[in-house]
N, C-alpha and C positions, 0 to 999 in steps of 0.2 A: 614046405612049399617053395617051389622057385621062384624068385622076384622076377614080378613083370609090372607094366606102367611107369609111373612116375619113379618109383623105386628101383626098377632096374636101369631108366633112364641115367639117374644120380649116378648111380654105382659104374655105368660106362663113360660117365662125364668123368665123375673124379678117377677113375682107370686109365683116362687115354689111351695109351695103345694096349691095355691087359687082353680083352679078347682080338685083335689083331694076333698079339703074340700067343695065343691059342691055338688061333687057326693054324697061326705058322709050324707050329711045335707036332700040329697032324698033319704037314706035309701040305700045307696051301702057300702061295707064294702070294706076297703082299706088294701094291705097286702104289707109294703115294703120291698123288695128283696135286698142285698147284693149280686152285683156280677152277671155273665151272668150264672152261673151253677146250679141257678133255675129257670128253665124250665117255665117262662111265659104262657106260652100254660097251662096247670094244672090251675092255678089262673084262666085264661081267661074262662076255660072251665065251673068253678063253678059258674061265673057269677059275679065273682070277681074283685076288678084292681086292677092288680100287679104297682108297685110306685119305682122306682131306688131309692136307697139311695144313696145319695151324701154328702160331708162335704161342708163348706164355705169357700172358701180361698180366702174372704175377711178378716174372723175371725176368730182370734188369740181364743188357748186355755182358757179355764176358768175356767172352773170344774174338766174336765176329767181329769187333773193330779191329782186328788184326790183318783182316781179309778186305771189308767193306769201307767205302766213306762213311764218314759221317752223318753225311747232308742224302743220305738215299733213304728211301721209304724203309721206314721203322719195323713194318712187317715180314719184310724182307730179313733184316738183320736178325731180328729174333728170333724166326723159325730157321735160318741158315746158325746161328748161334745155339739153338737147341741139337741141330744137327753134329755140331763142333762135339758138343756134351753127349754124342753117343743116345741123344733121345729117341734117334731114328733108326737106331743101328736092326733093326726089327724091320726093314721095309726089302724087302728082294728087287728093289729099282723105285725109280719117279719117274712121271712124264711129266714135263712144264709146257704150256701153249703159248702164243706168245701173246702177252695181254698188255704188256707193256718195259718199258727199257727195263726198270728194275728188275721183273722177274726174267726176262732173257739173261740178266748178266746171273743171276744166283745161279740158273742154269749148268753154267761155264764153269764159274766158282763150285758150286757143289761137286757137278763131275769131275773138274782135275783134283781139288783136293781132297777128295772122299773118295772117290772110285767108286762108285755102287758097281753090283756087277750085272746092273741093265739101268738104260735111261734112254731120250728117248724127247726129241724137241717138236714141237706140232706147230708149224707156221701159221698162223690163222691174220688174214686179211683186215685190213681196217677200214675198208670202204663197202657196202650193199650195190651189186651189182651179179651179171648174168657169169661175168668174167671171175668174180670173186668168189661164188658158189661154185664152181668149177673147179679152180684152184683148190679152197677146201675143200672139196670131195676128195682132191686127188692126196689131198694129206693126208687125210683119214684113211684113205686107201696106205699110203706109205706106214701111217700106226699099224693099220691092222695088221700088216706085213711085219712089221717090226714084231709085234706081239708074236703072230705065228710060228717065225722066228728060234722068242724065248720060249714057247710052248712045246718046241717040235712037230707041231700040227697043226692044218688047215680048220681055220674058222668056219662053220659052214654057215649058208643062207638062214639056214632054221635055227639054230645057233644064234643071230645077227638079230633077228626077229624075235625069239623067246625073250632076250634080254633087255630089249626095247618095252616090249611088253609089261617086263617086271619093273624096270626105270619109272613107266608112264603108269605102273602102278600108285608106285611111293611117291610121283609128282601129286597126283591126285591125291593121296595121302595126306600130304603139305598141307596142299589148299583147303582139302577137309579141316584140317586142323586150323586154321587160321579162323576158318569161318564160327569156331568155338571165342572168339575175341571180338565179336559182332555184339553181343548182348550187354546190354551195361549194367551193371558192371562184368566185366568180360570172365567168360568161363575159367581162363587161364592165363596165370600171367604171361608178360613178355620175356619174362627172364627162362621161367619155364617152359615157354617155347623154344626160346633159346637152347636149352639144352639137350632138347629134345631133336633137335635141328643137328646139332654137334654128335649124338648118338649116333643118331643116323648114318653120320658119314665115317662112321669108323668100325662097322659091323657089314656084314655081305647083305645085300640088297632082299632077298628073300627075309634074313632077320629081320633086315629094318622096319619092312612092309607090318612085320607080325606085331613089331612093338608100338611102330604105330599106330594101327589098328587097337592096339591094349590100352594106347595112353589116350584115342578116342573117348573108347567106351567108358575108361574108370572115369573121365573127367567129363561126360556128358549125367553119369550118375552122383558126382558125389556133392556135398554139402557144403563144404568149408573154400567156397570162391572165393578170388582176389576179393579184397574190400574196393567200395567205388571210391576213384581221386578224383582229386576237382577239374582232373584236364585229361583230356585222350591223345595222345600224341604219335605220330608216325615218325618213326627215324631212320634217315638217309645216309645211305656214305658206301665206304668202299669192306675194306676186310676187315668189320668191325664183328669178331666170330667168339664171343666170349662172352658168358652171361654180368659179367661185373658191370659192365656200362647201362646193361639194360635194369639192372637191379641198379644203381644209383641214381638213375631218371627216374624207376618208379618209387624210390625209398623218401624221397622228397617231393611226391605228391601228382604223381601223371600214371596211367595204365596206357604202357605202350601196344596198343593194338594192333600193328602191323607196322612192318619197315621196306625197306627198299634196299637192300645189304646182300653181299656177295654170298652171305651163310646165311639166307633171308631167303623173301621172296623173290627174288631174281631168277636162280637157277629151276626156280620148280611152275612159273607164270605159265605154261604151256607144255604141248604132249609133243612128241617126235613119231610121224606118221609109220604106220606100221606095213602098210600095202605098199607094194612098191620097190622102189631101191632105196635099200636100209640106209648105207654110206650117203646119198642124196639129199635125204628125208632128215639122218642128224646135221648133217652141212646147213642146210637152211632152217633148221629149226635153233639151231646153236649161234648161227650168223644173224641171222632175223628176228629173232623173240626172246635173247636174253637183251637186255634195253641194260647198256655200261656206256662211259662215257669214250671209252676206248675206241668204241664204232663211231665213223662217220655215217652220216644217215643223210643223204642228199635234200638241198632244199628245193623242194617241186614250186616252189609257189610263194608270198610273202613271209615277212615275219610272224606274224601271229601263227601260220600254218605253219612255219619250220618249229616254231616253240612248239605248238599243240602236237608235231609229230615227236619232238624230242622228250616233252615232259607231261605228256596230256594224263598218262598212264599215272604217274603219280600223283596227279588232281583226283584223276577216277580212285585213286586207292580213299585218298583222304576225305571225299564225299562218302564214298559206300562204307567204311567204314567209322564215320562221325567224328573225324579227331578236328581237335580244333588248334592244333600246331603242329608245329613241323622243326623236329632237330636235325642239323646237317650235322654231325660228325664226319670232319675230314681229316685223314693221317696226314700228318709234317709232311711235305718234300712229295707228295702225292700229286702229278700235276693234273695229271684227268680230271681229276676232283674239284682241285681245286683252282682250275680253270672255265671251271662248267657251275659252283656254287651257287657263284652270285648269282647268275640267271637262273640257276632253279628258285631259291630264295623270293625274285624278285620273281617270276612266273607266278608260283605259287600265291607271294602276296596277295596279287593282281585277282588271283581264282578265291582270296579271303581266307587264306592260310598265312599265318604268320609266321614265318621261322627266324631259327637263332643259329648260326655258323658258328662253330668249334672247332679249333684244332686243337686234336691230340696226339700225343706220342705213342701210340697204341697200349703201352704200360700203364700202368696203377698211379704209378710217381706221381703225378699232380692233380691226386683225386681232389682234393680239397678246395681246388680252383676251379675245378670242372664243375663241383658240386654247386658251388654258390652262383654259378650263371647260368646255370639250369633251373636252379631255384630261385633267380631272380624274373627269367623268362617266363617257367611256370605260374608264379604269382601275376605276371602282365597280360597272360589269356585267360586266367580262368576264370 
């Protein structure tokens, strides 16, 4: 019998790119994506499969300091370092958007000295405006151009819209699943959502939809739930895309029930309108509704109203879903993040959420120190 649910889930987690390199091997050209601010839908639409890049944080740098600083976001290094190591060499292009300096420069670096033989850079605005959804549309116009391009052929309208469709399938999907970590003790762990998350994004969208549908049903029927910990915890931060963080939080006594993370809940909070003009519809749905600290978001009104627009979303997460702390994991040298922290921190406080700020270096290396200030915060809420 073929593996499906939790078990095929595993099997494409510890694979990384195995069925990638399947598809490739039957003539599918594989395009991996940095970041949720290109627009899957476009890839999907050309007949493409768009592939998450992630680094290992099992493994320590090797090369990339050869290329990179030091002092630059750790996730950058590592997945440009796996790059070095031929981990990628299975990808027919990348597109990167530009989310921030770091992943502009990997960009630059990757293209000159790898050469893929398609890439492909998506200017995305930093401010919410009439002006900025324009400009973005008109990038997305230039991807899809670029795609059409590498395809030799015109994307059409229906095309544009099918793929939308299937996206706002697997969005729903997500959320479905999330809402399995509502009951306490929660249906499914955080770690196992986790890599359930990570399948996802390395399988063609139709796949994903079916597995996750599979890993619904087995785990709406089965018997052997996470055990209840004495704390429910939501955890914050930037490219935190690896189940080992979220299994060290729970191994030491919390069920992470939802997070706020770039391989999380972020990319999947909302649908991309399907009536209408497709290009328009993901501009403002990708500009306006993933909530990263990279967007400016204009302040209408006082402060309490500029916080409640920047962080109200993450109070609602930690009401509706009952946790009673809040982990900030933030990567080194990350300044988005870690210019924006404290005020989450101290927002959240104030709403009766206590959190505890972490940096880490996105690797394993100093599990041992991470462990014991999560376990000392754990024991302060629960």
């Amino acid at each position: 019998m073929a593996e499906e649910g939790l078990a095929k889930v595993e099997k494409i987690y510890q694979d990384r790119g195995g069925r990638a390199k399947e598809l490739r091997a039957q003539g599918k050209k594989i395009i991996g994506c940095y970041c949720c601010y290109a627009p899957p839908e476009i890839i999907t639409a050309a007949g493409l499969v768009p592939y998450r890049i992630t680094g290992d944080v099992k493994e320590t740098i090797r090369e990339a300091d050869s290329y990179l600083e030091a002092i630059m976001c750790p996730f950058c290094r590592n997945s440009f370092d796996m790059a070095l190591r031929g981990e990628y060499d299975f990808l027919d292009g990348f597109v990167v958007p530009h989310t921030c300096d770091n992943i502009v420069k990997i960009y630059d670096v990757w293209k000159y000295n790898l050469k893929p033989p398609y890439s492909h850079f998506i200017n995305v605005p930093h401010t919410l405006s009439a002006a900025s959804l324009e400009f973005f549309k008109a990038e997305l116009g230039t991807f899809q151009r670029s795609i059409e391009r590498l395809i030799g052929r015109e994307i059409s309208l229906q095309q544009l819209k099918e793929s939308i469709k299937l996206h706002n399938e697997y969005r729903a999907l997500v959320r479905e699943l999330y809402e399995l970590s509502k009951p306490d003790p929660p249906l499914i762990s955080g770690s196992e959502r986790m890599k359930v998350l990570l399948a996802g994004t390395r399988v063609p969208v139709e796949e994903a939809n079916e597995l996750l549908r599979s890993v619904i049903s087995e785990v709406k029927e089965r018997r052997d739930v996470p055990p209840k910990k004495p704390a429910r915890v939501l955890v914050y931060g930037p490219e935190i895309d690896d189940a080992p963080f979220i299994e060290l939080v729970e191994g030491v006594g919390a069920n992470v029930v939802i997070d706020d993370l770039c391989v999380g809940t972020r990319p999947y909070w909302f649908d991309v309108e399907i009536n209408g003009d497709p290009l328009g519809a993901m501009a403002q749905a990708y500009l306006e509704k993933v909530n990263c600290p990279r967007t400016y978001r204009p302040r209408t009104a006082g402060r309490k109203e500029d916080l409640d627009n920047r962080f109200g979303y993450i109070a609602n997460f930690a009401k509706e879903y009952k946790v009673n702390g809040i982990i900030l994991l933030i990567l080194n040298y990350c300044d988005n993040y870690e210019f924006e922290s404290v005020e989450v921190k101290d927002y959240l406080q104030q709403a009766g959420f206590p959190g505890l700020i972490i940096e880490v270096d996105y690797t394993l290396m100093s599990i041992d120190w991470l462990k014991t200030r999560v376990q000392a915060f754990l024991e302060m809420i629960s």
